[in-house]
C-alpha positions in Angstrom: 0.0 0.0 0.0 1.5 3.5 -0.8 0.2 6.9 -0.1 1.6 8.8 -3.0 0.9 12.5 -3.4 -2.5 13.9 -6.1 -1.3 17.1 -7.5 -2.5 18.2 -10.3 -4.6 15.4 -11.1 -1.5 13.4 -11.0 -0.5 10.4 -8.8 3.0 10.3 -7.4 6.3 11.3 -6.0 8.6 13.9 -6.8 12.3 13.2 -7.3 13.4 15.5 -4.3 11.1 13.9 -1.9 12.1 11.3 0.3 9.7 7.8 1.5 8.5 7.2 4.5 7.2 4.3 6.2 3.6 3.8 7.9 3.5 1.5 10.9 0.8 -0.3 12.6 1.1 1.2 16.4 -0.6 -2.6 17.4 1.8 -4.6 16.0 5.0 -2.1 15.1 4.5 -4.0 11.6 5.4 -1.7 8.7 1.8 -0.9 6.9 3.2 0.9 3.7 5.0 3.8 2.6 4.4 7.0 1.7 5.6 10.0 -0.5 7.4 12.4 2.2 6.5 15.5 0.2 9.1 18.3 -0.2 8.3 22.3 -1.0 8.5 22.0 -4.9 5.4 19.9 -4.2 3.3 21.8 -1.9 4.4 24.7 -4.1 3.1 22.9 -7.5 0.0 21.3 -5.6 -0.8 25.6 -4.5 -0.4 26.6 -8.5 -2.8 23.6 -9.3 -5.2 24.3 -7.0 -5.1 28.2 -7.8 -5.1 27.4 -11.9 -8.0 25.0 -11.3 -10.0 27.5 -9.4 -9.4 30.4 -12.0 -9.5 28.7 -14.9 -12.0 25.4 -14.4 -15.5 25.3 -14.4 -15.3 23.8 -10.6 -15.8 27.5 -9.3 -19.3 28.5 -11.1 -20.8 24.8 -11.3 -22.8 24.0 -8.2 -25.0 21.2 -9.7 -21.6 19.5 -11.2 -20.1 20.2 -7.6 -23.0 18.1 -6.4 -23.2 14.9 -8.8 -18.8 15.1 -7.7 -19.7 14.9 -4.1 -22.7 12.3 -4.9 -20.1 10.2 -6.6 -17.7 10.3 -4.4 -19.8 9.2 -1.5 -20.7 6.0 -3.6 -17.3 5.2 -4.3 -16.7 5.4 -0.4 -19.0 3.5 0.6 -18.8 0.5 -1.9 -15.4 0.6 -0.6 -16.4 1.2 2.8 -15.0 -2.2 4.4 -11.5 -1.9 2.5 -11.0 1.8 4.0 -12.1 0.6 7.3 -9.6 -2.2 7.8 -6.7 0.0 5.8 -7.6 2.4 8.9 -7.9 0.2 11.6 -4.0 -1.0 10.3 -2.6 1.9 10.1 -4.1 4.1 13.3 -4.8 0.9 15.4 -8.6 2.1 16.4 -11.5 -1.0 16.6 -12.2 -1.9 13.4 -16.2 -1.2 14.4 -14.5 2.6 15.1 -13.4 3.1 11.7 -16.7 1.9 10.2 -18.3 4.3 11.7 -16.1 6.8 10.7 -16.4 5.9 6.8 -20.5 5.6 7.2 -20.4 9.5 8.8 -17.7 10.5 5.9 -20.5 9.1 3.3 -23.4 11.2 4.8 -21.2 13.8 5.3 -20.6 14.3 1.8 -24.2 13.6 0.9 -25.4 16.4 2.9 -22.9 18.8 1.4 -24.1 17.4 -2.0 -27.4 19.2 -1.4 -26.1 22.4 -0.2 -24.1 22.5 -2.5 -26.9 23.8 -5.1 -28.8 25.7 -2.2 -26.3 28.5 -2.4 -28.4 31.4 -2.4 -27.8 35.0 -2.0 -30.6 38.3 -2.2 -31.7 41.5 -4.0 -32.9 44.4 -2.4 -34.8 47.8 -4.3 -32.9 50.3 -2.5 -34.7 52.9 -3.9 -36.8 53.8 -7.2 -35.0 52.1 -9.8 -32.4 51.5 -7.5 -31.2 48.0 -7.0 -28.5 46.0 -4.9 -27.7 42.6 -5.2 -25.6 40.4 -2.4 -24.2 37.2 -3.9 -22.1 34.2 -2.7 -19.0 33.3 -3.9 -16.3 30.2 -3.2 -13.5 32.1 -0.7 -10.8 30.2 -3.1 -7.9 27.6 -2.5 -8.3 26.5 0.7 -5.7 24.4 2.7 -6.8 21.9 5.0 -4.6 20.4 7.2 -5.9 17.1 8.7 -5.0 15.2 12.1 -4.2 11.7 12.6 -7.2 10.5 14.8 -9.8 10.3 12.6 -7.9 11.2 9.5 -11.5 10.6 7.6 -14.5 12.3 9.2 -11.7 15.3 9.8 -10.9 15.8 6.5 -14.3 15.5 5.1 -15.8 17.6 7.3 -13.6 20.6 5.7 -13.3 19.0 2.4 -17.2 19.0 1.6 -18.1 21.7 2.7 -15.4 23.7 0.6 -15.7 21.4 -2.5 -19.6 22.5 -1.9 -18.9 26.0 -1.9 -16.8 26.3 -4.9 -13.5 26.3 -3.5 -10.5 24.4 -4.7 -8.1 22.5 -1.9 -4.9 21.7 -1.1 -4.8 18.4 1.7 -2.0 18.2 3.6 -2.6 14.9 5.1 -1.2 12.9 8.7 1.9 11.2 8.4 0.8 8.8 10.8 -2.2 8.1 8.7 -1.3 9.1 5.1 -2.3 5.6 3.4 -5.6 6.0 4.8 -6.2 9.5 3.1 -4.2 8.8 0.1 -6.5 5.8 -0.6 -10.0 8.1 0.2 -8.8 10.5 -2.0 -7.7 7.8 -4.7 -11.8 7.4 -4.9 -12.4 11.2 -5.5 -9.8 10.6 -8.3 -11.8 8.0 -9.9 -15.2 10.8 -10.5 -15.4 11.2 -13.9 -14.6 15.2 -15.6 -13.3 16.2 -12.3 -10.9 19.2 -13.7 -7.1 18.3 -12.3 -6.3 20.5 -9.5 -9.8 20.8 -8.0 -8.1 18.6 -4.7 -4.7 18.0 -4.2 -3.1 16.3 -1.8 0.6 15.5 0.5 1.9 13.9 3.6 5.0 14.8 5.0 6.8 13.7 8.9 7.9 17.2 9.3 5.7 20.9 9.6 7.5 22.3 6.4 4.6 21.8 3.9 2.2 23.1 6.3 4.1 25.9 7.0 4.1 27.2 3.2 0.2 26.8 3.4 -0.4 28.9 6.1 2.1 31.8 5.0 1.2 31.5 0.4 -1.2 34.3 -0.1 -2.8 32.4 -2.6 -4.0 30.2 -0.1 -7.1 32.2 0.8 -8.7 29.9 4.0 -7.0 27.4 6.5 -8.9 24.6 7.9 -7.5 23.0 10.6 -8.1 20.4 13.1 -5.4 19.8 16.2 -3.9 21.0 19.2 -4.8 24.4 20.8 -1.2 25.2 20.6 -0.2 24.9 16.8 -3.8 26.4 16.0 -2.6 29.6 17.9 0.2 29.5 15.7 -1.2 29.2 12.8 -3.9 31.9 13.3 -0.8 34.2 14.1 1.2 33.3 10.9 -2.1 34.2 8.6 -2.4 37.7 9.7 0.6 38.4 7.3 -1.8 37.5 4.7 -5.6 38.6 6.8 -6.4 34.8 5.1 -9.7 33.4 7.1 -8.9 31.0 9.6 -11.3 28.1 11.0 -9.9 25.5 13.8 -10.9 23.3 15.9 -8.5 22.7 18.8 -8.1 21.0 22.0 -10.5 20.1 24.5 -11.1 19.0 27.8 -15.1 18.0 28.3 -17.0 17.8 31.7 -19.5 15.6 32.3 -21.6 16.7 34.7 -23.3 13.7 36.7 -26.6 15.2 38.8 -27.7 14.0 41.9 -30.4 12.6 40.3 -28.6 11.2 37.2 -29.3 7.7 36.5 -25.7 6.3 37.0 -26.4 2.9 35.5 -27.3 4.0 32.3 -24.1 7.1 32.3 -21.4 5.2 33.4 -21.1 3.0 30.5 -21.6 5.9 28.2 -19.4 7.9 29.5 -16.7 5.2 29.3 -17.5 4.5 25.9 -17.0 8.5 25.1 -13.5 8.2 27.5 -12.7 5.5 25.7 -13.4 5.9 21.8 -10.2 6.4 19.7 -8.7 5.2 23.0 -9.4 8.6 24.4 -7.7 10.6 21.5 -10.2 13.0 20.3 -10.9 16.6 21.4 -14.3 16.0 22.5 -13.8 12.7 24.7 -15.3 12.8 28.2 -12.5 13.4 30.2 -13.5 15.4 33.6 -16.1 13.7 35.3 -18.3 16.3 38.2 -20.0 13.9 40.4 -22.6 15.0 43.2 -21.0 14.2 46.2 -24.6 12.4 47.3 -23.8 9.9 44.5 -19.9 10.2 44.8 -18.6 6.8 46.1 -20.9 4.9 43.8 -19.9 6.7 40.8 -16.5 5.7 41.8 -17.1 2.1 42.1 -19.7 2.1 38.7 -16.6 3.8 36.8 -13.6 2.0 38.5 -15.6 -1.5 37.6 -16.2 -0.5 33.9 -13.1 0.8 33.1 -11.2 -2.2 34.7 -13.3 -4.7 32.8 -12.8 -2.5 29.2 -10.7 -5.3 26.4 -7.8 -3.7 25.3 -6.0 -5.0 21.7 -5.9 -5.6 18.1 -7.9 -3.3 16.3 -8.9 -6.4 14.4 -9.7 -8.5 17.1 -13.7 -8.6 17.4 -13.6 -8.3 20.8 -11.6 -5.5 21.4 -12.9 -2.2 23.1 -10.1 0.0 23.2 -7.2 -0.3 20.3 -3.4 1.3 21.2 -2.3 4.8 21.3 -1.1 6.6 18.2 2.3 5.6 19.1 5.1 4.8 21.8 5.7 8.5 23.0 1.7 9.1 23.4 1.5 6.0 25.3 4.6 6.8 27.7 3.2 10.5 28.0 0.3 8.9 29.5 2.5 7.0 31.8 4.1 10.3 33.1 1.2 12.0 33.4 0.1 8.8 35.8 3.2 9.0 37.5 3.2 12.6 38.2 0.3 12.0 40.0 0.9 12.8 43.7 -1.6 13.6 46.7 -4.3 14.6 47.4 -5.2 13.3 44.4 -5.3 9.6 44.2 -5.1 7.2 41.4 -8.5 4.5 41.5 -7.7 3.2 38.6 -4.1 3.1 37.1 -3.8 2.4 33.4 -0.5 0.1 32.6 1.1 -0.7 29.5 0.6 -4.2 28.1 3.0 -7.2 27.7 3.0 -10.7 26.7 1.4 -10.9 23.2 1.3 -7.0 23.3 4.3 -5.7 23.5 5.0 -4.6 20.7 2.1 -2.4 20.7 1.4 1.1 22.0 -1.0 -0.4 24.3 -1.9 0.8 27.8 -5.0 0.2 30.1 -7.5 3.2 31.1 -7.7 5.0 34.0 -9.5 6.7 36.6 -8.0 9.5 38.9 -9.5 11.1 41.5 -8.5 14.8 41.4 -8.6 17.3 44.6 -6.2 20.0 43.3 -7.9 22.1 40.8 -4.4 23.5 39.3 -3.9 19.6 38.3 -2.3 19.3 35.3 -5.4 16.7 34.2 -7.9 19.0 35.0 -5.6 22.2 33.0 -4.7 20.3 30.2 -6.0 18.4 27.2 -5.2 14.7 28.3 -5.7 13.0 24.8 -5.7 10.1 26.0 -7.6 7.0 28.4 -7.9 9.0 31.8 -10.7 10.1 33.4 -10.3 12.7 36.2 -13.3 12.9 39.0 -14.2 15.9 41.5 -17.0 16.0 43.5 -19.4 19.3 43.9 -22.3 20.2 46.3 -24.8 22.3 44.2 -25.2 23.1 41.0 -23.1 26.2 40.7 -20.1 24.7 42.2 -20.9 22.2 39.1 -21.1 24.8 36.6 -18.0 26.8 38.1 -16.0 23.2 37.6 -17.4 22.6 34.7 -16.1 26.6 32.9 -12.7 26.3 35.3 -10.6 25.9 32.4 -9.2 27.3 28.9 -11.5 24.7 27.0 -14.5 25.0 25.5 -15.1 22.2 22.6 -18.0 20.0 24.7 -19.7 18.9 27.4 -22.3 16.8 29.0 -24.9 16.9 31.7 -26.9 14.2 33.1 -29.9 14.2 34.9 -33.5 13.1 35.1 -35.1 16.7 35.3 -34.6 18.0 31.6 -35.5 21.7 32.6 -32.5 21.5 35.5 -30.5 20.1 32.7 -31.2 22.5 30.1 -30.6 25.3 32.4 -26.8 24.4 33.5 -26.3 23.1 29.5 -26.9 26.9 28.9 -24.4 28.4 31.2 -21.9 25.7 29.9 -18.9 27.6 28.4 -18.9 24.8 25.3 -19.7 24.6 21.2 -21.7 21.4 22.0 -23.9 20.3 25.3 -25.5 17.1 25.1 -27.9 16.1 27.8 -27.9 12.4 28.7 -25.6 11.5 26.5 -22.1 12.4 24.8 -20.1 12.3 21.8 -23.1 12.1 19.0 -22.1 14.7 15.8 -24.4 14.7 13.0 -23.5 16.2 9.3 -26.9 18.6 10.2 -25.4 19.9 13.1 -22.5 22.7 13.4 -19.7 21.9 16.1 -16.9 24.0 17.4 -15.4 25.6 20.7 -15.6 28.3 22.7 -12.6 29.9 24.5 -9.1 28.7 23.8 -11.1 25.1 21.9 -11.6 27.5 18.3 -12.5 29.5 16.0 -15.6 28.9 13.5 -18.0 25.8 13.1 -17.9 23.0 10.7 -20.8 20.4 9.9 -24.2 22.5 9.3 -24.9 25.2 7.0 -23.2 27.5 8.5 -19.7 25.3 7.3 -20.3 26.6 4.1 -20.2 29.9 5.1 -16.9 29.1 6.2 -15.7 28.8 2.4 -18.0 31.5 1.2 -17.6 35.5 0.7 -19.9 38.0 0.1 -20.4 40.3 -2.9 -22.1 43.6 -3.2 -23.3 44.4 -6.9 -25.2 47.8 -7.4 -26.8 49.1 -10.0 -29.9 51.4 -11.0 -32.4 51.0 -14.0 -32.7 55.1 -14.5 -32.1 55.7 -18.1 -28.6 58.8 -17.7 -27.9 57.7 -14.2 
């Protein structure tokens, strides 16, 4: 398998840029290779992407931009198993994980598919004879540079919506996961009359490629999905060129568990969302805010449930949580246990596995319960399988827990009384509140942070408007005006 650069409409490698190798973090088995990209690529995928937008139909064809995304979808989803097991290789996530993660991409694009030709704008009589006219327009090439842990969802979730609009797109994907987007994008290749340069995509191991992105000023928008840290970054490097910005960054949920919450139906929910992508994803549940009424059986419901969680093979049916992304996430994890020190105390401590798994990235969830509130799990985005629980009286010392930090991505509150529910999901400091549940996203549905999580939405209509720009046309009908 090979994850060979698309520039241009062309599949391959350039003869400056180097080969890399993709490794399965279960096993340490090499998965394939692909094309380490240099700058003469990112440069010549930029040119393509900027000739295909001036010069292609792509820009001024919604209904063609629709069948494209229509196509696309069916190609992913006939091909839906393939991806998912090329995935579940190369990241190490339950193969059930990455099915779902193909099945959202397909409605994903579906949905933008119908937007895509419901791009309207409005005309207003100013005055007798007078006449104004606001239209909508594609923002132009637009970089999108996609993260490792769901290298699929994450990059469709930018790509549709700006393939919807108009816009043409340059993909810088994961090294950790570049077979997986390669062999997506391979589909998209396959539409028929797509113009060459409409998509383009790399991989590279270092932050070269993506650093030409963010500073070419023919790159007009950055999409980006990843740490808080490099977002701020980026956002400061486009304001040489005032190019629009969206990112999603970290995240650090609360899930806020009610006096009255029904604990046997949360607690393996909430594990699940701790859990999924082995707790590497920006909106896992990560802070748990238990009443104190319900406190020492929320410890033993969680402790229990996350001891008994199966930890393997991606591929191994009965696996629950796969391995981390790699060796150095799972020893971070490790430290962060080991740092640990009272009066917090450690319920549940997650170890790394042996025997039969060595050679993977593996290591066991845990639970912590945390006392300091300057705890470096309760400042921090974990990314990983720990959950952190403090206790609260009433439910402003919940909500105070619950905004006490930098974060803003998501959040959940559980209880039997909707309208208590509802009223705290309000004050929540977060993009997205469920209520009796956590982790759903739905193509219909916008998502983004607050605070230090982001800047913009994706998913939803207003995604598009992400890729979109306004124009004012004037004119008047007076004969001599």
């Amino acid at each position: 398998m090979d994850g060979f650069s698309w520039i241009a409409g062309e599949w391959g490698t350039s003869a400056a840029s180097k080969i890399a190798t993709s490794v399965n973090p279960a096993t340490g088995e090499t998965v394939g290779v692909f094309d380490d990209a240099d700058d003469h690529s990112v440069q010549t995928a930029i040119a393509a992407a900027t000739e295909a937008f001036c010069q292609s139909k792509w820009s001024t064809s919604p209904r063609f931009r629709s069948s494209v995304l229509l196509n696309f979808a069916d190609l992913l989803e006939a091909s839906r198993v393939a991806i998912a097991e090329l995935l579940t290789a190369e990241h190490g996530k339950p193969l059930g994980q990455s099915l779902i993660e193909v099945d959202l991409s397909v409605s994903e694009l579906r949905y933008y598919a119908g937007l895509a030709r419901n791009i309207f704008g409005r005309v207003i009589e100013l005055d007798c004879d007078l006449y104004s006219m606001i239209g909508k327009e594609p923002a132009g090439v637009t970089a999108i540079i996609v993260p490792w842990n769901a290298p699929i969802i994450l990059m469709i979730r930018s790509l549709a919506p700006a393939l919807a609009a108009g816009c043409t797109c340059v993909v810088k994907a994961a090294p950790q996961t570049a077979l997986t987007s390669a062999a997506v994008l391979r589909l998209l290749s396959q539409v028929p009359d797509l113009p060459a340069g409409v998509v383009n995509s790399f991989s590279e191991s270092s932050h070269d490629g993506a650093k030409l992105l963010v500073e070419d000023p023919r790159v007009r928008v950055i999409s980006y999905t990843g740490s808080t840290h490099v977002g701020k970054q980026i956002a400061a490097a486009a304001t040489a060129t005032l190019k629009r910005v969206n990112l999603e960054l970290g995240g650090s949920a609360p899930v806020i568990l009610l006096d009255d919450a029904d604990l046997q139906s949360a607690v393996p929910q909430v594990v699940r969302a701790a859990i999924f992508i082995s707790g590497q994803q920006c909106v896992a549940a990560s802070r748990l805010l238990v009443s104190n009424t319900r406190l020492e059986e929320a410890k033993a419901l969680f402790a229990k449930s996350l001891r008994e969680i199966v930890v393997g093979s991606g591929s191994d049916s009965a696996t629950q949580m796969g391995p981390m992304i790699d060796f150095a996430a799972r020893d971070r994890i490790l430290r962060l246990l080991d740092a640990v020190k009272a009066p917090d105390e450690i319920l549940v401590r997650g170890v790394a596995l042996d025997g039969r798994h060595a050679a993977g990235a593996f290591i066991t969830p845990s639970l912590v319960h945390v006392r300091d509130p300057q705890s470096q799990l309760i400042t921090d985005e974990i990314f990983g399988p720990i959950l952190t629980l403090q206790s609260f009286d009433t439910d402003a010392e919940a909500l105070e827990r619950a905004n006490a930090s930098r974060f803003g991505l998501a959040a959940s509150v559980w209880s039997a009384d909707l309208a208590r529910a509802q009223r705290l999901a309000r004050r929540i400091e977060a993009g997205t509140v469920w209520i009796n549940m956590h982790g759903a996203l739905h193509p219909e549905v916008e998502t983004g942070g607050y605070k230090e999580s982001g800047v913009g939405r994706l998913h939803g209509v207003d995604a598009m408007n992400e890729f979109l720009q306004s124009k004012h046309t004037a004119w008047t009908a007076k004969q001599g005006a």
